[in-house]
C-alpha positions as CSV (number, residue, x, y, z in Angstrom):
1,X,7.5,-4.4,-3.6
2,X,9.4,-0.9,-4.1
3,X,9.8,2.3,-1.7
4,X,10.0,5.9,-3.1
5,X,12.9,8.1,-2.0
6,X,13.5,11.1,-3.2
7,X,11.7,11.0,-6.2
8,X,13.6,7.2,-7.2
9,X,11.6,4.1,-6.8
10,X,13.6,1.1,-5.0
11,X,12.7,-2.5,-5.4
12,X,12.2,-4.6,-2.1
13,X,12.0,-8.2,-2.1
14,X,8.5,-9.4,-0.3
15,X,10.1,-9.4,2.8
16,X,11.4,-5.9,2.4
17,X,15.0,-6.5,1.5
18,X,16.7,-4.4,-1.2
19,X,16.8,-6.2,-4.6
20,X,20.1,-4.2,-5.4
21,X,22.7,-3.4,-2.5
22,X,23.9,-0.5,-4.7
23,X,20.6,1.1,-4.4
24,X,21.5,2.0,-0.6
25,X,21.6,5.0,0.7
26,X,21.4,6.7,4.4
27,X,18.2,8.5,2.9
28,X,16.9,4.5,1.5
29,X,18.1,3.6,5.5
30,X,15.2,6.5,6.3
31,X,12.5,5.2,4.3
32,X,12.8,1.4,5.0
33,X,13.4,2.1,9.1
34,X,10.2,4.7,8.7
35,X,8.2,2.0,7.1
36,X,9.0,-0.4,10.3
37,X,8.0,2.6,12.7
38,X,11.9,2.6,13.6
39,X,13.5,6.2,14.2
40,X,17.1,6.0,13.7
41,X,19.1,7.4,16.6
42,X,23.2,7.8,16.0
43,X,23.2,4.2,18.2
44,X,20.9,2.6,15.2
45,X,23.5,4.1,12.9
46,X,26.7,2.2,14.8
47,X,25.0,-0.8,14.6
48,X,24.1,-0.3,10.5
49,X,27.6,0.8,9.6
50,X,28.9,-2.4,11.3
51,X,26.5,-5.1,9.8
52,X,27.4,-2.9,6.6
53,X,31.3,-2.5,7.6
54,X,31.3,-6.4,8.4
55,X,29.4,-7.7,5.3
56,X,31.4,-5.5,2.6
57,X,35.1,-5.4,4.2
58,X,34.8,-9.2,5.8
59,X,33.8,-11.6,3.2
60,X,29.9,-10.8,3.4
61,X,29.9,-11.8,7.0
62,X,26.1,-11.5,8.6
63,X,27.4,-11.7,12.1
64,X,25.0,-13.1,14.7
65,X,23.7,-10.9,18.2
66,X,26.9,-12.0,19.9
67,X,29.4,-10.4,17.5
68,X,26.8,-7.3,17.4
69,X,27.1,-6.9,21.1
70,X,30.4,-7.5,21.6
71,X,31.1,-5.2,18.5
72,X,28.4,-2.6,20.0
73,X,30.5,-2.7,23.4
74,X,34.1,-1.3,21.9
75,X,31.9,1.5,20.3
76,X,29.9,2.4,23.3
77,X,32.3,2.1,25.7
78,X,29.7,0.3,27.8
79,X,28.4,-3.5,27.2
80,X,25.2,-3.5,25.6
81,X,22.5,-6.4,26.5
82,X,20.3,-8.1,24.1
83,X,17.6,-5.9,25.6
84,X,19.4,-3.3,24.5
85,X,19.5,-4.0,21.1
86,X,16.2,-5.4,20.8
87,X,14.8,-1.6,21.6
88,X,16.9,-0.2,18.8
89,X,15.6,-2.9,16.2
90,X,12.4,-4.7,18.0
91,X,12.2,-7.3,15.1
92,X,15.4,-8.6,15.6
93,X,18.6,-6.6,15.4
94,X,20.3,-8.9,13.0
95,X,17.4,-9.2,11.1
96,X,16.0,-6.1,11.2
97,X,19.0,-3.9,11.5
98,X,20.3,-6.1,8.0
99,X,17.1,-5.2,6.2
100,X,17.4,-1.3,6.6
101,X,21.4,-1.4,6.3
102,X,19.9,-2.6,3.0
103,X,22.0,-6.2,2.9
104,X,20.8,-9.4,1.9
105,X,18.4,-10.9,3.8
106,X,20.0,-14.0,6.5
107,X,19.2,-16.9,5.8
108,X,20.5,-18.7,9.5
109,X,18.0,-20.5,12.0
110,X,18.1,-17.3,14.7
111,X,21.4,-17.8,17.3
112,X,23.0,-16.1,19.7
């Protein structure tokens, strides 16, 4: 699979992952949330630049919904719920939100 942005053609795995990390961009972040039907409010983009911000300065940590949440909290000053994060990313913020922050897909059994 591939997506086109601005004029470059990005390869996806089959289950929309990006093959290459490096080919991430906020405009690739677009494409693959506007192919999921996602628009990406400034809260979609604190949640993005943390998985991204945890996985690249933290040992490629994926952290689960709890972390997220908790993390999510400090920058909102207000605590989040689940349901909260579920309407930013409705197929799973830690799935979902990983896929168009263009990491590598997690492999983990779901979790709190």
């Amino acid at each position: 699979m591939a997506i086109e942005v601005n004029g470059k053609t990005i390869a996806t795995t089959a289950n929309g992952y990006l093959e290459n990390a490096a080919d991430w961009s906020e405009a690739v972040a677009e494409a693959l949330a506007a192919e999921e039907s996602v628009e990406l409010s400034e809260r979609h983009w604190d949640v993005i630049r943390y998985l991204r911000e945890e996985y690249f300065d933290n040992g490629q940590n994926q952290p689960m919904e709890r972390a997220v949440l908790k993390a999510m909290a400090q920058r909102w000053g207000s605590k989040p719920t689940s349901k909260d994060l579920y309407q930013l990313f409705p197929l799973a913020p830690t799935k979902q939100g990983t896929r168009i922050a263009g990491l590598p897909e997690v492999r983990r059994k779901g979790g709190y």
